[in-house]
C-alpha positions in Angstrom: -31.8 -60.3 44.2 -29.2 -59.3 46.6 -26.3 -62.3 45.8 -27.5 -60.6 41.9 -26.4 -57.3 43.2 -23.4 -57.9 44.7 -22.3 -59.6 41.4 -22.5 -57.0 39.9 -20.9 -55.0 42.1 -18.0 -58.0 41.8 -18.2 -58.2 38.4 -17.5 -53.8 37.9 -14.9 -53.3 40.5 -12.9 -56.5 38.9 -13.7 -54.9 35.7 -12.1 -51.7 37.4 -9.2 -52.9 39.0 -8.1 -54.1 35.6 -8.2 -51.2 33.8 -6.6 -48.8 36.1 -4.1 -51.4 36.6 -2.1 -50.1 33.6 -2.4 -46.4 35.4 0.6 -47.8 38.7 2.8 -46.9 36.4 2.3 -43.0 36.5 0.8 -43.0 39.8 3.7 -41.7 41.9 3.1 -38.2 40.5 -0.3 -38.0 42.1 -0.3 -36.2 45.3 -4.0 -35.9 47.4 -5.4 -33.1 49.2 -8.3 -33.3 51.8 -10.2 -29.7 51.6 -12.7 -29.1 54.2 -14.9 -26.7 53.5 -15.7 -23.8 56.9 -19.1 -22.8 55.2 -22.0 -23.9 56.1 -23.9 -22.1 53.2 -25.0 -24.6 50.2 -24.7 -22.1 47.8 -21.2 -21.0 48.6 -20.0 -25.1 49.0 -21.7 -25.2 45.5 -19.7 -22.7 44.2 -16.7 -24.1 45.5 -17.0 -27.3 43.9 -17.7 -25.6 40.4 -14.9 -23.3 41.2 -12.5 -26.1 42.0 -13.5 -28.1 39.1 -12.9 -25.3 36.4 -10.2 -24.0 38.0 -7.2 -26.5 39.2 -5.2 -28.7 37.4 -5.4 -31.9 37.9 -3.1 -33.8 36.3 -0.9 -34.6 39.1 -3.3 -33.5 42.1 -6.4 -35.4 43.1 -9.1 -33.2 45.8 -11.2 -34.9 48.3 -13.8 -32.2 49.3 -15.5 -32.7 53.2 -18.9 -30.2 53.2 -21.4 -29.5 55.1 -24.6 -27.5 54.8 -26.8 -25.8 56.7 -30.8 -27.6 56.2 -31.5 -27.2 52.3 -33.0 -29.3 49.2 -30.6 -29.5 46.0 -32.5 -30.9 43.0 -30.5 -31.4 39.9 -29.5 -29.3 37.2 -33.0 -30.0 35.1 -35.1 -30.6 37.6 -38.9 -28.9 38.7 -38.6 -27.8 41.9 -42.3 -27.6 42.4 -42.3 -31.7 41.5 -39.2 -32.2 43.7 -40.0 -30.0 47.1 -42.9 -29.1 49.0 -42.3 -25.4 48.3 -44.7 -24.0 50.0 -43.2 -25.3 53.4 -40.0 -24.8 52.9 -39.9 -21.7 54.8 -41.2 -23.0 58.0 -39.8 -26.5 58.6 -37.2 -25.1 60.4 -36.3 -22.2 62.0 -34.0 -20.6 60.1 -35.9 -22.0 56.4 -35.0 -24.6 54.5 -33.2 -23.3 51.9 -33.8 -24.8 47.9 -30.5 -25.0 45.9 -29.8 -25.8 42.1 -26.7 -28.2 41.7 -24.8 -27.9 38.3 -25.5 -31.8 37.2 -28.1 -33.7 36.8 -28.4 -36.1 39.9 -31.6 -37.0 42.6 -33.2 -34.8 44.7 -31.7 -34.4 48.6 -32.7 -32.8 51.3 -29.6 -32.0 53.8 -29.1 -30.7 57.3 -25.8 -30.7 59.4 -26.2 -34.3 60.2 -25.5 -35.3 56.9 -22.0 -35.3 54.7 -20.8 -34.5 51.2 -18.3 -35.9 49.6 -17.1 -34.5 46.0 -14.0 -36.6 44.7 -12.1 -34.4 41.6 -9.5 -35.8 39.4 -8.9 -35.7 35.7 -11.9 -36.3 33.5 -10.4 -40.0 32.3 -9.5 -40.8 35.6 -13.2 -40.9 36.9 -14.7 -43.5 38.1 -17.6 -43.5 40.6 -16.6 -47.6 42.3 -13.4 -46.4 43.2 -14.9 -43.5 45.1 -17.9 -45.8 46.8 -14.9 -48.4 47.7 -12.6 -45.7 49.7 -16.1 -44.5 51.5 -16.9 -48.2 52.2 -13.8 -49.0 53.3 -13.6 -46.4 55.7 -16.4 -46.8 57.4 -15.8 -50.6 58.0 -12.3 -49.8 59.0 -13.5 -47.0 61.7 -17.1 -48.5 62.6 -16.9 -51.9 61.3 -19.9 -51.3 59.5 -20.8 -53.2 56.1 -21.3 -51.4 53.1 -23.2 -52.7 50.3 -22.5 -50.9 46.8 -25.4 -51.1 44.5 -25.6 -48.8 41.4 -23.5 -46.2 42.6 -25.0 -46.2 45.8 -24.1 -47.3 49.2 -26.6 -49.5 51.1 -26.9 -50.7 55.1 -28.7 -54.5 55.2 -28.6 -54.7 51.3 -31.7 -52.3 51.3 -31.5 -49.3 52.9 -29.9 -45.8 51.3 -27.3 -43.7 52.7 -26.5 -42.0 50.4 -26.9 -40.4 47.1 -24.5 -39.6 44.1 -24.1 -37.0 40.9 -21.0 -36.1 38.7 -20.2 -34.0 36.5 -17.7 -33.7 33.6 -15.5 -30.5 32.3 -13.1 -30.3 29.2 -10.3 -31.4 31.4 -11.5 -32.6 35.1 -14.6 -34.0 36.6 -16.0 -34.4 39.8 -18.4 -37.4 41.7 -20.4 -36.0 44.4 -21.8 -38.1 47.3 -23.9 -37.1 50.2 -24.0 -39.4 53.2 -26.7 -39.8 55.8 -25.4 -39.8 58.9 -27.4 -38.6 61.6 -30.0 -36.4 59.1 -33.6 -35.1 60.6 -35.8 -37.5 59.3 -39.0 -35.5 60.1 -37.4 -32.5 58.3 -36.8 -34.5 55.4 -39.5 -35.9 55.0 -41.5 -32.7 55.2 -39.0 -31.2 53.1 -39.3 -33.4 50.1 -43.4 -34.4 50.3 -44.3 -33.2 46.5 -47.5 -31.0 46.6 -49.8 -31.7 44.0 -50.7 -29.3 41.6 -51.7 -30.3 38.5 -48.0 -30.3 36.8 -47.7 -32.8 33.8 -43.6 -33.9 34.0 -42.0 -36.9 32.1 -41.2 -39.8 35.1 -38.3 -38.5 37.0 -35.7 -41.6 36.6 -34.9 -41.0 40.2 -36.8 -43.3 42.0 -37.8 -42.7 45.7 -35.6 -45.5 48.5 -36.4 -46.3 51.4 -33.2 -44.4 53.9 -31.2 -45.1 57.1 -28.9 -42.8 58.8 -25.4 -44.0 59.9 -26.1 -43.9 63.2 -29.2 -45.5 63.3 -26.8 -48.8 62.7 -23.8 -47.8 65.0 -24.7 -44.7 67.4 -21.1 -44.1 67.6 -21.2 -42.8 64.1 -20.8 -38.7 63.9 -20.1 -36.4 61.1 -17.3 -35.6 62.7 -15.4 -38.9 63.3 -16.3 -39.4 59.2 -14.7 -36.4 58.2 -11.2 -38.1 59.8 -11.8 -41.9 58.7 -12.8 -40.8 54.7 -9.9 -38.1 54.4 -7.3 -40.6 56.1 -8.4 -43.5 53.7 -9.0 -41.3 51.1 -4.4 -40.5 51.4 -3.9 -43.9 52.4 -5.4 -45.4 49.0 -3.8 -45.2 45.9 -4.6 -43.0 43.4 -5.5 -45.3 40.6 -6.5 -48.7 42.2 -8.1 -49.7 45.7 -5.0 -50.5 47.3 -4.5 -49.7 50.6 -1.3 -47.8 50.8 -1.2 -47.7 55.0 0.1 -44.4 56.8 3.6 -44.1 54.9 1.3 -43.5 51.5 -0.9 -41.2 53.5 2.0 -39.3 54.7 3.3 -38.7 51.7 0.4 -37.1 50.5 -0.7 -32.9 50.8 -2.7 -33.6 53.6 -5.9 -32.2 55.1 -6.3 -28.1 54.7 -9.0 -26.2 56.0 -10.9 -23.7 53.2 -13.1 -21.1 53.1 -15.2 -20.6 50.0 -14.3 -16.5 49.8 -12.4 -14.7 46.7 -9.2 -13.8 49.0 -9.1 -17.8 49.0 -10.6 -18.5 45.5 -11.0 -15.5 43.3 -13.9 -15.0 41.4 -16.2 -17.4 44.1 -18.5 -14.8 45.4 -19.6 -14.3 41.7 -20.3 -17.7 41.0 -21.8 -17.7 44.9 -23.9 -15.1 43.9 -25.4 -16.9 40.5 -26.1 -20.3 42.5 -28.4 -18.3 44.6 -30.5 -16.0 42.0 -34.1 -17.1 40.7 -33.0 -17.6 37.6 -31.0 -20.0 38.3 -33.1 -21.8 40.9 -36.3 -21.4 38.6 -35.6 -20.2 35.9 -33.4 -23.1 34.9 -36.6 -25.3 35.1 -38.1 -27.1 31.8 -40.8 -26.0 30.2 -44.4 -27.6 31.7 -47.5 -27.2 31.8 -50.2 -27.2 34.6 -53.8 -28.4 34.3 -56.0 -27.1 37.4 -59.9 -27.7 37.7 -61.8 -24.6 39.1 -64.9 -24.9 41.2 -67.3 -22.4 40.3 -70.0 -21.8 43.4 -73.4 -23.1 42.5 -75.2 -19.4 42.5 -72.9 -18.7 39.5 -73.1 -22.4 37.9 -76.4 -24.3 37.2 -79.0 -25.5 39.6 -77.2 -28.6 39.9 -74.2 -27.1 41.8 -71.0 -26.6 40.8 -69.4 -26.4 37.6 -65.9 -27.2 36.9 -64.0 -24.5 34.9 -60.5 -26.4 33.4 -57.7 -23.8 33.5 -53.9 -24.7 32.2 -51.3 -22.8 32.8 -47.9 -23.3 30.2 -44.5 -21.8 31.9 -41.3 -21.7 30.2 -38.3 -20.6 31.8 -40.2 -20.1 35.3 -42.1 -17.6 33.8 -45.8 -18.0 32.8 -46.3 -18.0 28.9 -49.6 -18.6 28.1 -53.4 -19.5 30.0 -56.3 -21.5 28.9 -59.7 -21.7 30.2 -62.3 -24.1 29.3 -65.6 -22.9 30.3 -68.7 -25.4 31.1 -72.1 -25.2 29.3 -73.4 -24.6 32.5 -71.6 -20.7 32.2 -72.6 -20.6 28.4 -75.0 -17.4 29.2 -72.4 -15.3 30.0 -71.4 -15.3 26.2 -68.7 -17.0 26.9 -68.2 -20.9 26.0 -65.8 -23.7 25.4 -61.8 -23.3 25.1 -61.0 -19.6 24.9 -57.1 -18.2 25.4 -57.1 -15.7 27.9 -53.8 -14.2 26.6 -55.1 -10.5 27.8 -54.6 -11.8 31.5 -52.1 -9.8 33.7 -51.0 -13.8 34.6 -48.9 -13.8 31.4 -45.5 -12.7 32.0 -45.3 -13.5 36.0 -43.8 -15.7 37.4 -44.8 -19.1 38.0 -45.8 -19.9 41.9 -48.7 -22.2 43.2 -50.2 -19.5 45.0 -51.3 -17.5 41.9 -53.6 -20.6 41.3 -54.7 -20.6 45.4 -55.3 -17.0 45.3 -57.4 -17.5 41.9 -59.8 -20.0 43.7 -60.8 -18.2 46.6 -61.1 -15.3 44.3 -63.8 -17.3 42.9 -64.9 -18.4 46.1 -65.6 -14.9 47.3 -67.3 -14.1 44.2 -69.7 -17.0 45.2 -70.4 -15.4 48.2 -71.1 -12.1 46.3 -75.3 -12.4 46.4 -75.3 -9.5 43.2 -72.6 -11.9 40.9 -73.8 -14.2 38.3 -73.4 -17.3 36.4 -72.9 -14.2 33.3 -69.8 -12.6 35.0 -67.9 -15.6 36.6 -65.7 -16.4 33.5 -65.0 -12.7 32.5 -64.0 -11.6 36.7 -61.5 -15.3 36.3 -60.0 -13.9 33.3 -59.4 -10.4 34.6 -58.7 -11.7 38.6 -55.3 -10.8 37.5 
């Protein structure tokens, strides 16, 4: 499976080097930046990369962007964030919060923490092309750590196996970008806490990202830092050409615009604390979510079910847009003397119109759990206290 991998991986970047093989021609117009972000904020980086993308020309200028992020989870653009993080613990995994952060593409699910680095390459949208980014990244991590790099499906990979990273892009009228974030020396406690999905009852299509097993940098060379990466991608990165892996050595890289320090603020990029601000709203974080539904099984306490014990009430919950639409109960025979049987739409509850959060259903179980511990309640009242609980 491996030696089948790295054919591929042959058989693209030949396939590459082929076709932007025509571009030499028109390549000494290209001149590369390195931009390296001073924010630490995930929302503000995410901004910046929207901001650059929309905003600069590209036809003659190429970006390299260096970010880090303060610890956070970025799910893609039309992803559940109740499927992706464990929301509830998000808060408290590390001291200052883990924050949850909506990128602008579609991509996998990552959680991030200063020990970890992202890459977003920009260029013209016909001048993309995700192998020539994964080579430069390769390339520079052999040539400062002399570590192997394998490149499998737009990923790179330590013993064949192993993730360190993961990629989205995304694609304008005119320019596009490829995003990478690299694993360097990442909590793996943290993360793994951060993305453990809590199961609530949501039915989702299969997400197409699959779960990898993951390996920090460092965990292969300890010498490895964030810091020393940040040099070796942005001088490879110069010393590349811009339209084929060819190493151009330091009289390329000097010719180039160099590295630049930025700071994602409007006296830098005007308009960015708006587009700051949006990243960071609900509406964007939740209410960009697809429509699903959630199926939860009630226990109602034995006093108010039959002798038998308890009975199972089946509740599901539609929410569209983040925001609860609709609630359906389906009441047991066991509560059929409270006049109240089978599938009935509670559309009178105050649930309708709130938005969605796990801890609406938590709080209506031990709602019924007191009532079970109410001696005066009754199998006849149960259903009608659920369907007015809120």
């Amino acid at each position: 499976m491996a030696l089948f991998q790295r054919a591929i991986c042959v058989y693209k970047t030949a396939s590459f080097l082929r076709t932007v093989g025509r571009n030499l021609s028109t390549e000494p117009s290209i001149k590369k930046s390195v931009f390296i972000s001073q924010s630490k904020d995930i929302y503000a980086n995410l901004a910046l990369q929207d901001w650059i993308c929309k905003n600069i020309d590209m036809t003659d200028h190429h970006i390299c962007m260096l970010w880090q992020n303060d610890p956070c989870v970025t799910i893609g653009k039309t992803s559940n964030p109740w499927c992706e993080a464990n929301m509830a613990d998000l808060p408290k995994i590390t001291d200052g919060g883990v924050k949850l952060a909506r990128q602008n593409s579609d991509g996998p699910s990552t959680y991030q923490d200063q020990g970890s680095l992202n890459i977003t390459f920009f260029s013209q949208k016909d001048r993309l092309c995700e192998i020539y980014d994964m080579e430069i990244l390769a390339r520079a991590i052999f040539r400062e750590f002399s570590l192997k790099l394998d490149i499998v499906q737009n990923e790179l990979k330590l013993r064949g196996n192993y993730s360190i990273s993961g990629t989205t892009k995304k694609v304008n009228e005119n320019n596009a970008y490829h995003h990478c974030n690299l694993l360097v020396r990442v909590n793996k406690v943290d993360r793994m806490r951060s993305l453990t999905k809590q199961e609530i009852g949501i039915q989702q299509r299969n997400n197409e990202y699959e779960n990898s097993k993951v390996m920090n940098l460092c965990e292969e060379n300890p010498n490895v830092s964030v810091k020393k990466l940040v040099k070796a991608i942005g001088w490879e990165y110069m010393r590349t050409h811009a339209s084929v892996v060819k190493d151009g050595g330091d009289q390329l890289a000097n010719e180039q615009k160099g590295f630049q320090l930025v700071n994602p603020t409007d006296s830098w990029f005007p308009g960015i604390a708006k587009i700051r601000t949006e990243m960071a709203r609900w509406e964007w974080l939740y209410g960009q979510t697809p429509d699903f539904k959630v199926n939860r099984t009630l226990c109602i306490p034995g006093n108010l079910g039959n002798e038998e014990g308890c009975s199972d009430l089946s509740m599901e919950i539609t929410v569209s847009g983040g925001i609860i639409k609709d609630t359906t109960l389906s009441v047991p025979p066991s509560l059929a003397n409270s006049g109240i049987s089978g599938v009935i739409n509670t559309v009178t509850t105050t649930l309708i119109g709130r938005r969605f959060t796990p801890d609406l259903i938590e709080n209506l179980q031990q709602s019924i759990k007191n009532l079970g511990d109410d001696k005066m309640a009754s199998a006849a009242y149960a259903p009608r206290k659920i369907m007015t609980s809120f």
